[in-house]
C-alpha positions in Angstrom: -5.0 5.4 -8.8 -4.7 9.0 -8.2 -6.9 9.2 -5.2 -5.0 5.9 -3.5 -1.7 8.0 -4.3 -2.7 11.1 -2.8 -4.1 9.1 0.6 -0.6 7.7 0.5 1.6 10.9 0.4 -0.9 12.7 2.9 -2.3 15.1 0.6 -4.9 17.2 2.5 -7.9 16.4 0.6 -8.6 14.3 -2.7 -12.0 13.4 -4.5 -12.9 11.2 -7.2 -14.7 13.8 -9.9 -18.3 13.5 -11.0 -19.3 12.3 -14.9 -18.2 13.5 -17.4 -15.0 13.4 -16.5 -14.8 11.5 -13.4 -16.3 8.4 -11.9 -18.7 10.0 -9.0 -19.8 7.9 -6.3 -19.8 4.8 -8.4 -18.9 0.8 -7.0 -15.4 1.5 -7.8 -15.2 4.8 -6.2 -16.7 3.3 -2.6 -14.7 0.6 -2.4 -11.6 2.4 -3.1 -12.8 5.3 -0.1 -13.7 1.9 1.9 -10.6 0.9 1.2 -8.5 3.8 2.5 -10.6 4.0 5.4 -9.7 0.6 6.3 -5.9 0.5 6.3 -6.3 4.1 8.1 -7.8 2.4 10.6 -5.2 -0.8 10.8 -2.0 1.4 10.9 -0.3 3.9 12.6 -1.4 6.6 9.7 -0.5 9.7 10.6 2.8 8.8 11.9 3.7 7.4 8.4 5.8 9.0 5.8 5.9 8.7 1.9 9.2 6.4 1.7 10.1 5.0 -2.1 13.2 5.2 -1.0 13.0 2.1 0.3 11.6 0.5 -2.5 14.5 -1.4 -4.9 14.2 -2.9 -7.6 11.0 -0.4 -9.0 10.3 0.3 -11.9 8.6 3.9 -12.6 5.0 4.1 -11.5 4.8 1.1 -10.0 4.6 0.7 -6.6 4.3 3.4 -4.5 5.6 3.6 -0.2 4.5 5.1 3.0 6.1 4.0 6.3 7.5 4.3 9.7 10.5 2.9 9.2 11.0 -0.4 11.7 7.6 -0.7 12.3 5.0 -0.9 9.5 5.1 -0.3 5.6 2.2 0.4 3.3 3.3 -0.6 -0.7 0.5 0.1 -3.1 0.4 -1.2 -6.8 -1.7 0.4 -9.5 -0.7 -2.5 -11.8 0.5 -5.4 -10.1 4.2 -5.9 -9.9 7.4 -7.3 -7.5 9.7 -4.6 -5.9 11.9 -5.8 -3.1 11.5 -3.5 0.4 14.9 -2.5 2.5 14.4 -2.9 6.2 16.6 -1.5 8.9 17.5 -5.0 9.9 16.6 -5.3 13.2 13.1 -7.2 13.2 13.2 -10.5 12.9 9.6 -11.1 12.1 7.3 -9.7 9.6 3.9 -10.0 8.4 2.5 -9.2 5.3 -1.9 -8.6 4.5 -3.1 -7.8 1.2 -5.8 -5.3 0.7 -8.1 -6.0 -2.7 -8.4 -1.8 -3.2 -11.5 -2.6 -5.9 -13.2 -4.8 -3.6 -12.4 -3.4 -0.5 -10.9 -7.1 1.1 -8.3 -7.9 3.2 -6.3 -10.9 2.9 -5.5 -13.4 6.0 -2.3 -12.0 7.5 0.9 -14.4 6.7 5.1 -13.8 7.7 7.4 -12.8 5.0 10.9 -14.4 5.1 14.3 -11.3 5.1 16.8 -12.4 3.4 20.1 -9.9 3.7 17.7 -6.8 4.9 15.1 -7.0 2.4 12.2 -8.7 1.6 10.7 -9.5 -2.0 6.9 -8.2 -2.5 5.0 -9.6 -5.3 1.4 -8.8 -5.9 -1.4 -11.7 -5.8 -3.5 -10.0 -8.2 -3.6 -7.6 -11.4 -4.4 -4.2 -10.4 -5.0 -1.8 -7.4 -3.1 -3.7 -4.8 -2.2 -2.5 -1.2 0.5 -4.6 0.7 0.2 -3.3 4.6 3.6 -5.2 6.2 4.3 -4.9 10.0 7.4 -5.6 11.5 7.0 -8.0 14.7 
């Protein structure tokens, strides 16, 4: 969680610790780096800003926001959860793809309906989800 976080606010460097204390280089630890690396490489990254402020309808800790506004929105949830995004209201179109952060997989891509500026997210799974949502 804390290493997905830091990737999301654009925190200059973050690790995952070695045993005793930490997880090392384990399964869970690669496919969480793989993961990161992945939606880097599918969005606009360093363009992006941390932006819960568009998040309504969160609870605390859980889900978390980096976008450029209008264009594309990254939501990650440690837990699993619902939280409704604000758009600017100008796209008409939007698609949603859901990374599996643990298993380092990508969803097929599929269009979210806006209804009054906003759209409702709601995880597919449990844990460690990544919702990447581009406006069309």
């Amino acid at each position: 969680e804390s290493f997905v976080k830091n990737v999301l606010v654009g925190a200059a460097s973050s690790r995952f610790h070695r045993p005793l204390t930490g997880q090392g280089l384990n399964e869970i630890a690669q496919n969480t780096i793989r993961s990161m690396r992945s939606y880097i490489q599918k969005s606009d990254f360093f363009r992006g800003q941390p932006a819960n402020h568009l998040l309504a309808d969160r609870e605390a800790g859980e889900a978390y926001c980096r976008a450029i506004e209008g264009e594309e929105y990254a939501i990650y949830f440690p837990a699993g959860g619902s939280v409704s995004l604000m758009l600017d209201g100008k796209k008409h179109k939007i698609s949603i793809a859901w990374l599996d952060i643990l298993h380092a997989r990508w969803s097929d891509e599929s269009e979210l309906d806006i209804v009054d500026g906003q759209v409702r997210v709601t995880t597919p799974t449990g844990k460690h989800s990544l919702a990447f949502i581009k406006a069309k």
